[in-house]
C-alpha positions in Angstrom: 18.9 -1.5 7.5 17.8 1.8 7.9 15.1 3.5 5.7 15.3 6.2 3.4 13.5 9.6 4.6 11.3 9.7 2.4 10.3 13.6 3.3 13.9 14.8 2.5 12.8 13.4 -0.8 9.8 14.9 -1.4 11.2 18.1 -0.2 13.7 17.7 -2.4 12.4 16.7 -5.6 9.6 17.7 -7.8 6.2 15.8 -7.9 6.4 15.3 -11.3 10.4 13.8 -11.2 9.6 11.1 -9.1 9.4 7.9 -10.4 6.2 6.8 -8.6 3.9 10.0 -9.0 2.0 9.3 -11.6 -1.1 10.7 -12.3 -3.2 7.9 -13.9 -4.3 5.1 -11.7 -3.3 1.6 -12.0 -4.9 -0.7 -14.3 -5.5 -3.7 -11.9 -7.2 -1.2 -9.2 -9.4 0.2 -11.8 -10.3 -3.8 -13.2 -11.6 -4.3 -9.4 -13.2 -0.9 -9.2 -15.5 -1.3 -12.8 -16.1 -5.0 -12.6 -17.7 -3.9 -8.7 -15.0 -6.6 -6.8 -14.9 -3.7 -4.9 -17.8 -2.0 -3.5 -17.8 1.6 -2.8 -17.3 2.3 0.5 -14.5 3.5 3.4 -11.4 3.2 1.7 -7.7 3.6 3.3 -4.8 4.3 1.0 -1.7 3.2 2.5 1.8 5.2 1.5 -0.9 7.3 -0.7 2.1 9.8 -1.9 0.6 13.2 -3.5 -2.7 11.5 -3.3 -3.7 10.6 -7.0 -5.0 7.0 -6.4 -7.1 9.0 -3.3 -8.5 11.0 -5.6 -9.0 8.3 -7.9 -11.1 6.3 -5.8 -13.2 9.4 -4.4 -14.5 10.0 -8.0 -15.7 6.5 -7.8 -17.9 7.2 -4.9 -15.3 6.1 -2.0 -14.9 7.9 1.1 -11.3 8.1 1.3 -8.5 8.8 3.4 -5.3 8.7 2.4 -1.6 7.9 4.6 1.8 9.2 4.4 4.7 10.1 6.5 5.7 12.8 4.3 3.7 16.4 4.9 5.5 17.8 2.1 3.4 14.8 0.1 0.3 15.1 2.3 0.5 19.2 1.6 0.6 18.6 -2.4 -2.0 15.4 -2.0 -4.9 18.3 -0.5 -3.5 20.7 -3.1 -4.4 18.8 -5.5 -7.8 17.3 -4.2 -8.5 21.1 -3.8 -8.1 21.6 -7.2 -9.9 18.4 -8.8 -12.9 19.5 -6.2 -12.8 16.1 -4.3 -13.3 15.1 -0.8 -10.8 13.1 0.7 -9.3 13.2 4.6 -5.3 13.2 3.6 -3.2 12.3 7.1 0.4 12.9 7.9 1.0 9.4 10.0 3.8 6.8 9.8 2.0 3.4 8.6 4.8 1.4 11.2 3.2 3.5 14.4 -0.2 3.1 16.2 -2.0 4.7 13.5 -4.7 6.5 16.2 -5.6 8.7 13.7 -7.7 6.1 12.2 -10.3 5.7 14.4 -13.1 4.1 12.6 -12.9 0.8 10.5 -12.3 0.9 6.5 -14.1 -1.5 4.3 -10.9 -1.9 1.5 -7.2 -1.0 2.6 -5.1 -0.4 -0.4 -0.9 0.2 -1.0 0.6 0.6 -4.7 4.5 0.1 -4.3 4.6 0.5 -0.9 5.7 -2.8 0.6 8.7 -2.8 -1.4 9.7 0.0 1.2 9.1 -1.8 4.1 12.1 -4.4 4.8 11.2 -7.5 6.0 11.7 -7.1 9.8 8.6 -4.4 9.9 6.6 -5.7 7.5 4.3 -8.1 9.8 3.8 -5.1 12.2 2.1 -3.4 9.0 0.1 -6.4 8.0 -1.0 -6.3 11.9 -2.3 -2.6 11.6 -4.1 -3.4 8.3 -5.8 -6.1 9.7 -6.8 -4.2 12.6 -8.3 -1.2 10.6 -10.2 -3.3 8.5 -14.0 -4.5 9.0 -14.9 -8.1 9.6 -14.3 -9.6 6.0 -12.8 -6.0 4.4 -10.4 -6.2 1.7 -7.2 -5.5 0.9 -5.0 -4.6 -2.4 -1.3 -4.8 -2.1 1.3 -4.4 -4.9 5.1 -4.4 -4.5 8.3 -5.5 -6.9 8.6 -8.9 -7.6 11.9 -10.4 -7.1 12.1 -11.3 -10.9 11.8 -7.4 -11.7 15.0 -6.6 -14.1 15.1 -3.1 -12.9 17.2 -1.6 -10.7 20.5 -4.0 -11.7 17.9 -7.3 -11.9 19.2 -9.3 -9.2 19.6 -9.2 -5.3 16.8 -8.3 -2.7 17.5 -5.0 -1.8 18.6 -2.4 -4.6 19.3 1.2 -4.4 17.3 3.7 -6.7 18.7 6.5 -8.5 17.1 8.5 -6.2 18.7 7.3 -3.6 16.2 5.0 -2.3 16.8 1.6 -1.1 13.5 -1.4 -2.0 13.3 -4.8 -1.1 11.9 -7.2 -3.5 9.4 -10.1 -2.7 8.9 -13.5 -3.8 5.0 -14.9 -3.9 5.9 -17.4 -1.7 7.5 -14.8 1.6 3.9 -12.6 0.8 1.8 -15.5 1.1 3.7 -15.9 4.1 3.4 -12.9 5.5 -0.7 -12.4 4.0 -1.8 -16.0 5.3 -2.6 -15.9 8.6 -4.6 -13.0 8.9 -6.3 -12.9 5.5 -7.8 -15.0 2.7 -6.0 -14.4 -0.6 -8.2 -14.5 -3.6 -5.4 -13.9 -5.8 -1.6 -13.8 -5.6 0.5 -13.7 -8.8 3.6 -11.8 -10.4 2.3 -9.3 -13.3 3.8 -6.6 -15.7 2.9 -3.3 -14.6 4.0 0.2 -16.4 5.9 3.1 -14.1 7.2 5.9 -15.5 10.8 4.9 -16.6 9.6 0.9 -17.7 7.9 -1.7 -17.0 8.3 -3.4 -13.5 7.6 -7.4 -12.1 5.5 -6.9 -9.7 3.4 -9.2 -6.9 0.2 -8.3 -6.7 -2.4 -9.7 -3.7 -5.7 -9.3 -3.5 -7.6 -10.6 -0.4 -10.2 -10.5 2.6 -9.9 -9.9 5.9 -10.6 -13.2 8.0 -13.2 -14.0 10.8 -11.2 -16.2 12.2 -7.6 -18.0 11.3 -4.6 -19.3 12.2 -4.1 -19.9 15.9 -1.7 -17.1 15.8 -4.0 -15.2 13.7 -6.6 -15.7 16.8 -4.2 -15.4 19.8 -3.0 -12.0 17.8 -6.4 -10.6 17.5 -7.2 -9.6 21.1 -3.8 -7.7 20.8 -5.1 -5.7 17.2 -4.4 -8.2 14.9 -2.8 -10.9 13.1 0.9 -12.3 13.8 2.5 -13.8 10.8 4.5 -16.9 11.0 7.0 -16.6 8.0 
């Protein structure tokens, strides 16, 4: 299936019309910031949008650099650290690719609704370049639309937006899956979590980097990282 360009949309569209940008930062991210789960440190937003979880977590004391493949998004994302008076590194890089841009390791990788973008088929070569920018025993936030979600017609695994957009929604089980072999999960579990137009089912993992895993895991590592087995 091919993806949606997601710069035609940003182009396109307003900021403040699409359904993701939103300005106040998710409740389960700011739990792990405040109760320290989290220590400050080199942080890596993945799919980071117009940059206000980025900017989020530089207030907090996190040196931050935040991903995207749109430069219409990356362009608003500095705008608007400009404006807040916030240090963060904002890159224009497809998160599928060699990421080179990157070139030293983060402590804590994070994506909000990102992996519902990614189709299956890709998905372990993103999980491979997370590993691989991480730091021995770095962690890792993910959230993306759970299966159960009843938006977006409430059944199937792929559903189209009304922007055009087309996701792909997870069970806990295919994360684990996919998560496993490369990292530890602390937690994995299906939660409520407000968006713009509703609430959404979404999984949500949290997790750690491992030393050492699966034989996979291992065999994978001298090549940059882990090699799921779902």
């Amino acid at each position: 299936m091919k993806y949606v360009d997601m710069e035609a949309i940003y182009a396109k569209t307003p900021a403040a019309d699409l359904p993701w940008d939103v300005a106040t930062p998710p409740a389960p991210l700011v739990h792990l910031i405040e109760d320290a789960q989290i220590p400050r440190g080199r942080a890596v937003d993945f799919g980071c949008g117009t940059g206000n979880y980025s900017i989020y977590l530089a207030q907090r004391g996190f040196e931050v650099t935040g991903v995207d493949i749109s430069p219409t998004a990356i362009g608003i994302a500095r705008q608007r650290a400009r404006q807040q008076g916030v240090k963060c590194d904002f890159l224009v890089a497809d998160v599928l690719g060699d990421l080179a841009q990157l070139t030293k390791p983060f402590d804590f990788a994070f994506d909000w609704e990102l992996l519902h973008h990614l189709y299956p088929e890709h998905r372990e070569k993103y999980v491979r370049n997370i590993w691989a920018k991480l730091v021995p025993r770095g962690l890792y936030l993910s959230l993306c639309f759970s299966e159960h979600d009843p938006q977006f017609g409430g059944s199937g695994k792929y559903r189209t937006t009304s922007i055009g957009t087309v996701l792909y929604f997870s069970s806990e089980a295919e994360l684990r899956a996919l998560f496993e072999p490369g990292f530890e999960i602390r937690e994995l579990k299906t939660i409520p979590v407000q968006a713009k137009h509703g609430p959404h089912l979404a999984v949500y993992a949290f997790m750690q980097r491992r030393l050492h895993g699966s034989q996979d895991t291992v065999r994978a590592s001298s090549h940059g990282g882990p090699r799921a087995t779902s």
